[in-house]
C-alpha positions as CSV (number, residue, x, y, z in Angstrom):
1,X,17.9,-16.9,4.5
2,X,17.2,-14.0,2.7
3,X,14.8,-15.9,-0.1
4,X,12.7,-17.1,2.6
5,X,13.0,-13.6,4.7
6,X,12.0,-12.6,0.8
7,X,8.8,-14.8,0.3
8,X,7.4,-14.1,4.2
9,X,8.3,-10.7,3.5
10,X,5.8,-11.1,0.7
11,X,3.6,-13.6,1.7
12,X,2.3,-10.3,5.0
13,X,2.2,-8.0,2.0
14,X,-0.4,-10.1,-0.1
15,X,-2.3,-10.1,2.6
16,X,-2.8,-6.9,4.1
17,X,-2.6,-5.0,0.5
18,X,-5.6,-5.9,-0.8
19,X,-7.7,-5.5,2.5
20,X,-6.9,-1.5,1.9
21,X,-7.3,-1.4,-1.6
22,X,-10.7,-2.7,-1.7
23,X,-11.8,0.0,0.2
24,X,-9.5,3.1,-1.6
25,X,-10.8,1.9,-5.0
26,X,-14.3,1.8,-3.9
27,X,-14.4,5.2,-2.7
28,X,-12.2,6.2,-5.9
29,X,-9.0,6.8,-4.1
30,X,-6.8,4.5,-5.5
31,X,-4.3,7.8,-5.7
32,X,-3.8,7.7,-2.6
33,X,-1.5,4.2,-2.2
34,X,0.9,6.4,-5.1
35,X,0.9,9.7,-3.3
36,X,1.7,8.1,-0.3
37,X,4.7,5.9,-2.4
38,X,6.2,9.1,-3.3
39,X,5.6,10.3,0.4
40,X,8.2,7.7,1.5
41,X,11.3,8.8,-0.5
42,X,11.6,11.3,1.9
43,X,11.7,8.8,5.1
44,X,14.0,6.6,3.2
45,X,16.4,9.3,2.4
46,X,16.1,9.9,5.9
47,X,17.4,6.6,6.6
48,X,20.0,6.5,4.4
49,X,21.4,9.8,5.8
50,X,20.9,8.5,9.4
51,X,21.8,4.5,8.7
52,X,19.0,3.3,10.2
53,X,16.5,1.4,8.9
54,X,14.4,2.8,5.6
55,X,11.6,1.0,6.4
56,X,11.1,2.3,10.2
57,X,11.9,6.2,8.5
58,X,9.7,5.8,5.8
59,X,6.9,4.5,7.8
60,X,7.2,7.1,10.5
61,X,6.8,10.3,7.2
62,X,4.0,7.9,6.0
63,X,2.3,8.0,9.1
64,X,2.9,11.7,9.8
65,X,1.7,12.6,6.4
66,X,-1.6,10.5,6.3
67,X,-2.2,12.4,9.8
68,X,-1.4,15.9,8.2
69,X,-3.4,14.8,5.0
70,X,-6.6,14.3,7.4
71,X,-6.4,17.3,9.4
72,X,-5.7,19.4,6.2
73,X,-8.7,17.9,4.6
74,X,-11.0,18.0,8.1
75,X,-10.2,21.6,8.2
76,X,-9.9,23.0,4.1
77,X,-12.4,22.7,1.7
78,X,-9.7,21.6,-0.8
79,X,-10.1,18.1,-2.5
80,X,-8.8,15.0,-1.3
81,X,-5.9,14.8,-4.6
82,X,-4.8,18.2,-4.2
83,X,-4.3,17.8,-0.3
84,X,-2.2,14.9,-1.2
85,X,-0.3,16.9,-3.9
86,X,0.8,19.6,-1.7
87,X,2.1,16.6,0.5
88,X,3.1,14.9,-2.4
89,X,5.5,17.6,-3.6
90,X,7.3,18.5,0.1
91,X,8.2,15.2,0.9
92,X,9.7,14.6,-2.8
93,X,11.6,17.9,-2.7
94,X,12.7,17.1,0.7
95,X,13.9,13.6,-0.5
96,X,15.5,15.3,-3.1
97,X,18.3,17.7,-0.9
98,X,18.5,14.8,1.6
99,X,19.6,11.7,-1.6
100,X,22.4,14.9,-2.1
101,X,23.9,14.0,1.3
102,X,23.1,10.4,1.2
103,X,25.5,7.4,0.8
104,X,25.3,5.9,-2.7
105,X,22.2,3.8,-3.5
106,X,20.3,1.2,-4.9
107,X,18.0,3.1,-7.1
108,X,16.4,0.5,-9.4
109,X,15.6,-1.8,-6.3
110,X,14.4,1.3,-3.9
111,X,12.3,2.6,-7.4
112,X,11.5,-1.3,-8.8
113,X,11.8,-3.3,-5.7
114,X,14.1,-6.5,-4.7
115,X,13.0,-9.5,-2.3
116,X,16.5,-9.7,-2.0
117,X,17.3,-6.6,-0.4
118,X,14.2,-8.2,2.4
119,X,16.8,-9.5,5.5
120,X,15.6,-11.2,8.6
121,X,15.7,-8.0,10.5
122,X,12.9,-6.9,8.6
123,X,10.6,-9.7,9.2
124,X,9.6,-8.4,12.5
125,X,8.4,-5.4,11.3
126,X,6.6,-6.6,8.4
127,X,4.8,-9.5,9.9
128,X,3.8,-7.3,13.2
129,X,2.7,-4.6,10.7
130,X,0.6,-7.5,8.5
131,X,-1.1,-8.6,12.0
132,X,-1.8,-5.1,13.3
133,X,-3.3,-4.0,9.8
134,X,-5.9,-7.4,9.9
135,X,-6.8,-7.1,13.1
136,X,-7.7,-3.7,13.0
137,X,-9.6,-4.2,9.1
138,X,-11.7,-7.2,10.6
139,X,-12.4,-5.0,13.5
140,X,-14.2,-2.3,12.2
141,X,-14.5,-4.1,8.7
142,X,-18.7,-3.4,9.0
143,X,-18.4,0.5,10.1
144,X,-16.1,1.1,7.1
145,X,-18.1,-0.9,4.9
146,X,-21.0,1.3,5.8
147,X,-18.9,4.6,5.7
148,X,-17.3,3.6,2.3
149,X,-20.7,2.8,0.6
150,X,-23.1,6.0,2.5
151,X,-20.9,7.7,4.5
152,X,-23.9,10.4,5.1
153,X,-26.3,7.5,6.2
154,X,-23.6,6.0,8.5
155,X,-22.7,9.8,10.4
156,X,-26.3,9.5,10.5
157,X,-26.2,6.1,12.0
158,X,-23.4,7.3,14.7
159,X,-20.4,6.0,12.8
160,X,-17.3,7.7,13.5
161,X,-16.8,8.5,9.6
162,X,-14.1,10.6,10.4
163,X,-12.0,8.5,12.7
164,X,-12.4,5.7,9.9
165,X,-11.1,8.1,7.5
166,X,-7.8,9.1,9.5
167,X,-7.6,5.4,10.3
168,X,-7.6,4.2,6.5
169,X,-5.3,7.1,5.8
170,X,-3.0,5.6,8.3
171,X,-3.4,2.2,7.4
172,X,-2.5,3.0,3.6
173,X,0.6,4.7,4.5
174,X,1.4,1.9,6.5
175,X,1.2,-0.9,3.9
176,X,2.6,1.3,1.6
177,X,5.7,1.5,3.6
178,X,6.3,-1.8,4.2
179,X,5.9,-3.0,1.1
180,X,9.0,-0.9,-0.7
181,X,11.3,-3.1,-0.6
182,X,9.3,-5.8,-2.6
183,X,7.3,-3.7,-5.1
184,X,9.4,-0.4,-5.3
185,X,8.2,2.7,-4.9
186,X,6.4,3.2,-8.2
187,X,4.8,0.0,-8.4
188,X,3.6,-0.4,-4.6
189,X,0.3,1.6,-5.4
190,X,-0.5,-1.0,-8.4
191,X,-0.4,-4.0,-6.1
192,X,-2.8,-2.4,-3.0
193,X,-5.4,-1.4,-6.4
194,X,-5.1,-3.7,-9.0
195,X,-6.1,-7.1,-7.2
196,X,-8.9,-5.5,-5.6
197,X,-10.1,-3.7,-8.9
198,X,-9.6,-7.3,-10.8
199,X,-12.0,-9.0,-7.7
200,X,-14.6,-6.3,-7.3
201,X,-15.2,-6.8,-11.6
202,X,-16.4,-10.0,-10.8
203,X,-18.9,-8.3,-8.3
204,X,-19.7,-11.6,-6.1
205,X,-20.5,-9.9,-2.6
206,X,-18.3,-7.7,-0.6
207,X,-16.9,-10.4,1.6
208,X,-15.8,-12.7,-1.2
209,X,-14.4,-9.9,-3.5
210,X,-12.6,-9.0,-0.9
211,X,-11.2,-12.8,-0.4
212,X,-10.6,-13.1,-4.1
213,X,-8.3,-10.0,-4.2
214,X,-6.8,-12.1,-0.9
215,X,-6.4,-14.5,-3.2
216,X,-4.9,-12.6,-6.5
217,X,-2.6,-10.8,-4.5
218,X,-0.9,-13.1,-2.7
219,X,-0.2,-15.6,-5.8
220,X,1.0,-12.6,-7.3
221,X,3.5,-11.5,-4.7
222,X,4.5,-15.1,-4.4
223,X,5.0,-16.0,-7.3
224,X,6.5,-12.8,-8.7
225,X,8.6,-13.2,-5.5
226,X,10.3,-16.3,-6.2
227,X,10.7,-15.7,-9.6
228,X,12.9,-12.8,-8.8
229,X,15.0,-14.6,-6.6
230,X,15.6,-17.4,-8.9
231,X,16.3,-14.9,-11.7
232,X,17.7,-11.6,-10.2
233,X,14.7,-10.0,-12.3
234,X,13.1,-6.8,-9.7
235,X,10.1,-8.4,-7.6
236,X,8.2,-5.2,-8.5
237,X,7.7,-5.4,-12.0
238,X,7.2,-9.5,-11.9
239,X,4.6,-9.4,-9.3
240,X,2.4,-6.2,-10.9
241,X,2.4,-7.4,-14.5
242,X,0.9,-10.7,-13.3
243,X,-2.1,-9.1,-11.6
244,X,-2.0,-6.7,-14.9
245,X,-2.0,-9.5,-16.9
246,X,-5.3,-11.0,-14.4
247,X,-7.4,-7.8,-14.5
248,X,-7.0,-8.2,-19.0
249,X,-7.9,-11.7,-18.6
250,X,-11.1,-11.0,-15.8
251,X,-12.6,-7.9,-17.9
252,X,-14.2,-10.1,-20.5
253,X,-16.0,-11.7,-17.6
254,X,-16.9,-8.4,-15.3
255,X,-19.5,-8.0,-13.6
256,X,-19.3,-5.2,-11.1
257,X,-21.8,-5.8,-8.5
258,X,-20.5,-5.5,-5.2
């Protein structure tokens, strides 16, 4: 049960990733999906303290934090990456006196990732977290579009640009969550950025980049998936290095013309 709790597990997380990273590396915030990885340690030592589930802890600091990081940045004139910093730091010094108290732990699956650590009880979770991230991407897909691209000419226009900004904020945190226990925390960032940088090099329309990222990510998670379930190998590193590998083979061919 747990290899196929493992591939659904990825299969929600190749699919929602790349809808955020699109727009974070567009706007030149691909930062933010490691910031917020680095965010989470402190939810998950949470967890561990508390024995409830990591994923739930981690994803309620991620959500606090992307709130904090927007009203920070709303109400500072400090950039974006040092706002994020300042988070950054707390939440990994907190994570740090919290791990003291904590049971032991699987460090090179939290860090790497492991499908196999992915159990049925998760699936909920991830798959209601998948749908709620789509829904809400295809929903106001056009307004962030416009905001990512001109976000003068679309507060202009009467786009809430600020809303969208806490809303990605919050979205990012939450795929980054729930994707910890397949990618790790220092490789979850590379799989919401790297598809989508791979796609938008071959600069075919907004809409189809997008679908190709769909489409690099989720053979990568898949793939990198089952191979580490066959082989005990962490998901994490398997499933980056192949979109890695992708984005070498595509930049002979770029294009960049989204």
């Amino acid at each position: 049960m747990s290899a196929i709790a493992g591939l659904l597990a990825a299969l929600a997380i190749g699919l929602m990733a790349p809808c955020i990273g699109m727009f974070l590396v567009l706007r030149h915030r691909a930062f933010l999906g490691d910031g917020f990885a680095h965010i989470a340690l402190g939810g998950v030592a949470l967890g561990l303290i508390a024995s409830i589930s990591t994923t739930t802890t981690a994803l309620v600091a991620g959500i606090i934090a992307a709130l904090g990081i927007g009203w920070v940045s709303g109400h500072t004139k400090l950039p974006s990456d040092t706002i994020i910093m300042v988070f950054f730091a707390g939440s990994l010094a907190l994570a740090a006196i919290l791990l003291s108290f904590a049971p032991e732990v699987d460090l090179e699956g939290l860090l790497f990732g492991n499908a196999s650590n992915v159990t049925a009880a998760d699936l909920p979770l991830i798959g209601g977290l998948a749908v709620m991230v789509l829904i809400i991407i295809a929903a106001v897909y056009r307004p962030l579009a416009f905001a990512t691209f001109d976000s003068e000419a679309a507060q202009v226009g009467g786009v809430p640009v600020r809303a969208l900004d806490y809303g990605l904020l919050v979205l990012t945190a939450v795929v980054v969550m729930s994707s910890i226990k397949i990618t790790g925390l220092l490789l979850v960032a590379s799989l919401i950025t790297v598809p989508a940088a791979t796609a938008i090099m071959l600069g075919r329309g907004f809409a189809k980049t997008a679908l190709l990222a769909g489409v690099i990510s989720i053979a990568a998670v898949l793939g990198g998936t089952a191979l580490s379930i066959a082989t005990g190998i962490d998901s994490g590193g398997v499933i980056v290095l192949f979109s890695v590998i992708v984005f070498f083979v595509v930049l002979p061919f770029r294009r960049i013309a989204v």
